[in-house]
N, C-alpha and C positions, 0 to 999 in steps of 0.2 A: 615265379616271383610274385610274393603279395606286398601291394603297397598301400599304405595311409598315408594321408597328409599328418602330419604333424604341428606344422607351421609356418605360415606366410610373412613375412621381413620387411618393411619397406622403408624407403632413406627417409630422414624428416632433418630440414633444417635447427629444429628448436626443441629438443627432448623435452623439457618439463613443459612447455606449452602443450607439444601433441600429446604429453602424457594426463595434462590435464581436458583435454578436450575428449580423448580416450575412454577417459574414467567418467568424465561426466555422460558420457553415448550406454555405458553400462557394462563395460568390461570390468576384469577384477586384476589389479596388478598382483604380479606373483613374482616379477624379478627387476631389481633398479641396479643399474649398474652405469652409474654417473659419469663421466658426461655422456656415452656413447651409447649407450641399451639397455631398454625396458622390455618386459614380456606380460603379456596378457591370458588371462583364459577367458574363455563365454562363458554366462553363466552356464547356458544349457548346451553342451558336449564338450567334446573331449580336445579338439582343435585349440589351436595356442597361436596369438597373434602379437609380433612383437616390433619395435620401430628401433633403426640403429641412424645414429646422426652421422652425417654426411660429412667427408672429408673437405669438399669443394662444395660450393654452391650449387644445390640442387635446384636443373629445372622442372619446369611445368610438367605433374606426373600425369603419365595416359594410363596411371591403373585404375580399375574397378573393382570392388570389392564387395562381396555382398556379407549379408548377415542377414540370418531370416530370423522373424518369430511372427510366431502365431494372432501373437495380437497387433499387427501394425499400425492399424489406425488409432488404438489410444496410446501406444509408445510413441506414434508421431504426434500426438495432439502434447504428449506430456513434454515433450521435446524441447518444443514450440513455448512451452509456458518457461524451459529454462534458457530459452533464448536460442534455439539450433535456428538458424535458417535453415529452410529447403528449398531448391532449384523446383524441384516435384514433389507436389502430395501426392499420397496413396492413389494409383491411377490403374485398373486394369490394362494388362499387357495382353497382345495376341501370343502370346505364348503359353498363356493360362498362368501367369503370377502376374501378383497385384505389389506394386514396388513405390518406392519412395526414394527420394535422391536429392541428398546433401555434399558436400565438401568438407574435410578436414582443414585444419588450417596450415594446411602446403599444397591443398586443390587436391586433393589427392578424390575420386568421386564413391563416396558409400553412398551404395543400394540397402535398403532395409528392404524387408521383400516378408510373403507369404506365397508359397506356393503349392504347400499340403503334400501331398501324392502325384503331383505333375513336377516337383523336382527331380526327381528319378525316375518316374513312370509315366511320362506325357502321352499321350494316343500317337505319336509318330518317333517312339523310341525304337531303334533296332532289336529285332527278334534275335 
């Protein structure tokens, strides 16, 4: 069996808010389907990231989410000038990525992240 991710789902109380907070982080909408779900691509691959609204009241999410690129520290700096809070600026990690960590607005926690060649191939990856 070979598998890809395709794409990741998560409940959001408030579509056009998270869709607008979405779109502002730098995704590209590619599917609105009002009131209940939106779809996202990155700009850079192929992964598709989408929000569907919640039947009941969604609680406090424990996901994490990353999204990497290459330039983090001026995407977090340009962030910053359109108003993103961060919990963390760009902080090397003992894991050899350098991360950054905001909330959407239903707490949900995005990592922006750089990690190169230690995303897949860290020095204590299984042979």
């Amino acid at each position: 069996m070979k598998l890809n991710l395709n794409q990741i789902t998560i409940t959001v109380a408030n579509l056009q808010r998270s869709i607008d907070f979405y779109t502002r982080l730098g995704l590209q909408q590619i599917v609105h389907n009002p009131p209940t779900y939106a779809r996202f691509v990155c700009p850079d691959g192929n992964t598709t990231f989408s929000l569907h609204t919640a039947d009941t009241p969604t609680p406090p999410s424990t996901t994490w989410i990353y999204f990497e690129t290459s330039t983090l520290n001026e995407d977090v700096a340009a962030l910053q000038q359109q108003g993103f809070i961060f919990q963390q600026l760009p902080t090397d990690q003992p894991w050899l990525w350098r991360e950054a960590r905001l909330q959407d607005t239903d707490g949900t926690t995005i990592i922006l992240y750089h990690a190169g060649e230690n995303r897949q191939n860290p020095p204590w990856r299984l042979q």
